[in-house]
N, C-alpha and C positions, 0 to 999 in steps of 0.2 A: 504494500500500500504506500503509496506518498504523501510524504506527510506535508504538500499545501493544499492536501485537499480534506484534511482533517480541523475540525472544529477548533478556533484559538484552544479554551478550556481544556478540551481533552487532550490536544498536542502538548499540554503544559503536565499535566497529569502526569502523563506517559513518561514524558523528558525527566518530571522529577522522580515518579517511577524507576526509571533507569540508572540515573544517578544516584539513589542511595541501594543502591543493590550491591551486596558485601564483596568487593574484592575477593578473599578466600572464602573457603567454605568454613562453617562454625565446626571447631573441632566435639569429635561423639568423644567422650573419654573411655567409653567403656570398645570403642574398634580398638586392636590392635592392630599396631604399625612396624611388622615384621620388613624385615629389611635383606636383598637377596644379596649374601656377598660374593656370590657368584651369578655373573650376568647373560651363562648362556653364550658368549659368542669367544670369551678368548679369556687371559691371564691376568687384564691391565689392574685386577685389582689386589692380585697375590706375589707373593717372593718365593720363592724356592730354595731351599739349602740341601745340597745333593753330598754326603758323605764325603771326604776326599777333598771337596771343591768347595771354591769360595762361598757365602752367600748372596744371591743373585744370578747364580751361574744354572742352568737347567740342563746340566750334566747329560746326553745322549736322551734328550728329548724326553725326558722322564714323565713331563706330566704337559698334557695338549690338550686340544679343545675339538672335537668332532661330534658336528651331527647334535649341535648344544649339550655335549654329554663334557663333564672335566676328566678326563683319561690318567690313571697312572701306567703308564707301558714301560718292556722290558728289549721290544724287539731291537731297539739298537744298542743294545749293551755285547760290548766281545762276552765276557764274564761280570757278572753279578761282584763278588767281592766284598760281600758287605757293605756295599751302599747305600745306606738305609734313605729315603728323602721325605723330607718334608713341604709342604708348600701353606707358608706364612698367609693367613687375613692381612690386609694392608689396612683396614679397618679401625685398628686397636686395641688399646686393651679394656676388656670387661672385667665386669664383679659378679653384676646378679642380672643373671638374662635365662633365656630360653635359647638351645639352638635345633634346628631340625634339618637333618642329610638324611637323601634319599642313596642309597648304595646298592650295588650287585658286585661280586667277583664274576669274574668273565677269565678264558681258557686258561694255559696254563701255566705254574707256576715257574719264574726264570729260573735256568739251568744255577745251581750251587744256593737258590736260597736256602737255608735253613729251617730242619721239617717243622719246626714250630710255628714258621710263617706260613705257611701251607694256608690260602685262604683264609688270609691272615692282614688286616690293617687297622688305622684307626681314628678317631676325633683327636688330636692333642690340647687340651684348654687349660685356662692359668699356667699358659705355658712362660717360662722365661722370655725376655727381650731376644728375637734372633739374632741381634745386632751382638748378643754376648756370648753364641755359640764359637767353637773352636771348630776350625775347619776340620778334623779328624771325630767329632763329636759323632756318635751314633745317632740319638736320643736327646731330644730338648730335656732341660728340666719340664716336669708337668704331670699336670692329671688326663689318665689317658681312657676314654670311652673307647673301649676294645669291639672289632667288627671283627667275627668270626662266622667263616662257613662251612657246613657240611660236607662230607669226603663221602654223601651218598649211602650210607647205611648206619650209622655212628651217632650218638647225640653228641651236640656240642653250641653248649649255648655263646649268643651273642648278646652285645652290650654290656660284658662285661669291665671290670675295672682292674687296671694295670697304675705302678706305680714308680715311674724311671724321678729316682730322684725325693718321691714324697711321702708319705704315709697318709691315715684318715683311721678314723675311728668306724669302726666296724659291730654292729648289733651292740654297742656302750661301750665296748671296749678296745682300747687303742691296738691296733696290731700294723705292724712290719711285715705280712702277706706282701708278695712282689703283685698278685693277682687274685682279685676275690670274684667268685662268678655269681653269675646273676641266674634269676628263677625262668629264664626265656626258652621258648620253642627253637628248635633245629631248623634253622632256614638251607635247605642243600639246592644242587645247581645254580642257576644262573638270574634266580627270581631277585625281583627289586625289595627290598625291605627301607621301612623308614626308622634311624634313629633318632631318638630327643633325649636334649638334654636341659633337666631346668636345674642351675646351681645359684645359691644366693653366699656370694663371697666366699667365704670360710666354712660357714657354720654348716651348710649340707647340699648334697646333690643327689638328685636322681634320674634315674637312667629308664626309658620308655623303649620299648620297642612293638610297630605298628599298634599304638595307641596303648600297652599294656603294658604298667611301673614293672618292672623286672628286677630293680636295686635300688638300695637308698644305703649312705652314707655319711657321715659328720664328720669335723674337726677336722679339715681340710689344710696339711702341712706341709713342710719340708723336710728335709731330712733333720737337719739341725732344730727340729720344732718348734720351726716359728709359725705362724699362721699364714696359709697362703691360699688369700683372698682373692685377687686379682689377676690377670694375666693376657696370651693371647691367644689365638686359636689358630691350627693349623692341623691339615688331614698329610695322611702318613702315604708313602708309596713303602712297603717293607716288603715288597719282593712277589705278590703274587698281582696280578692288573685287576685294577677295580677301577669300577664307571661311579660316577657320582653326577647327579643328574640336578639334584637341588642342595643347595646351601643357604641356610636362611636364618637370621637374628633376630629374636626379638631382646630389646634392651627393657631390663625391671629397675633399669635403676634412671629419675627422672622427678618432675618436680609433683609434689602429692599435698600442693594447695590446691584447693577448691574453689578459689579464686582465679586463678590461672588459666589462659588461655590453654595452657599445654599440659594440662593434666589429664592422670587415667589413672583409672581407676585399678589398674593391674600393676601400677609402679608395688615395688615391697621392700624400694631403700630409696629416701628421700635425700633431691640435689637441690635446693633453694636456689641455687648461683643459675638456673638454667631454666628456670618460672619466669614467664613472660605475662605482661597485664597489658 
């Protein structure tokens, strides 16, 4: 319609109709605003630290992006060696969030890994700074949400918990376990499985797998037994290919005035410095 053939009054209406109609939309507190830290199309938001090699180096193509899938592969490796790799969030470091990866192991395991890795990788979080890894380093410091898959007739639960570097308290009481398993079903061949992880700082974590708690945990530490709250997040290539399809954050920690344009209702550690009015 054009508007010089619209009435003065209602072209006036309209106009100031238009004009106070809200720039953004009003924040729901109660949606969550999960965050994908992978984007489907390539690396531009991760680091890589490949065993041996510097950090930032992607040692024989270790970890690529096909078909929106994030690849860990082995096919250009002469020999395996111990290479373990990791591939760094460029994100940050968290406290208290949620994360959820969708994962499968896919053929087969490279030549000289180790039978333990056998369908074998993992979430690494509250991980150390990779900027303080040693180039010869296995294993970040960290808490590590363990992906493990069936060899096809065998149980062998996934999401469990491994511990390079840290300890946690286990059913109340403190144990040095390098690996405590969780109550999960046997996922074998090639099927997609989703893990999640909700941990809040220090004080406890647990481990979902396709919707069902499978582990819980406290007293979140180091070896030296300090508290270890914080960290970063990075998924493991340890020797067998695995596809990871989704990666995704949600952050618990955020401003929990009720006031505030930017609150929700599912923060469970409050940042006043980051409350907007």
């Amino acid at each position: 319609m054009n508007s010089r053939f619209l009435p003065n009054a209602l072209f006036t209406a309209l106009a100031f109709t238009a004009a106070c109609q809200p720039l953004f939309a009003a924040n729901n507190p109660d949606k969550e605003e999960w965050v994908d830290l992978f984007n489907g199309k390539d690396l531009s938001n991760w680091t890589v630290k490949i065993r041996g090699y510097p950090l930032g180096e992607n040692a024989f193509n270790t970890f690529r992006v096909e078909n929106g899938i994030l690849e860990a592969r082995y096919d250009q490796y002469p020999q395996f060696d111990a290479r373990f790799g990791h591939i760094f969030s460029n994100a940050g470091a968290f406290s208290h969030y949620k994360i959820q990866v969708e994962y499968r192991f896919v053929g087969d395991q490279v030549k000289g890994g180790p039978a333990w890795a056998f369908r074998n990788n993992g979430i690494m979080y509250h991980t150390q700074d990779p900027k303080t890894m040693t180039v010869e380093q296995d294993f970040p410091g960290s808490m590590e949400y363990q992906l493990l898959g069936g060899n096809g007739k065998d149980p062998r639960t996934t999401g469990n918990l491994c511990t390079p570097g840290t300890h946690v308290v286990f059913n109340g009481k403190f144990t040095e376990d390098h690996i405590i398993n969780s109550t999960s079903d046997t996922y074998h061949g090639d099927q997609w499985v989703t893990a999640e992880l909700v941990v809040h700082g220090s004080e406890k974590a647990e481990h979902f797998i396709n919707g069902k708690k499978v582990l819980e945990y406290t007293g979140l530490q180091w070896d030296d037994r300090t508290p270890n709250g914080k960290g970063f997040i990075a998924l493991q290539a340890e020797s067998h290919p695995t596809d990871f399809r989704k990666v995704r954050l949600l952050n618990l920690e955020g401003c929990m005035d009720k006031k505030a344009k930017n609150y929700k209702t599912y923060f469970v550690k409050d940042n006043p410095q980051v409350c907007k009015y």
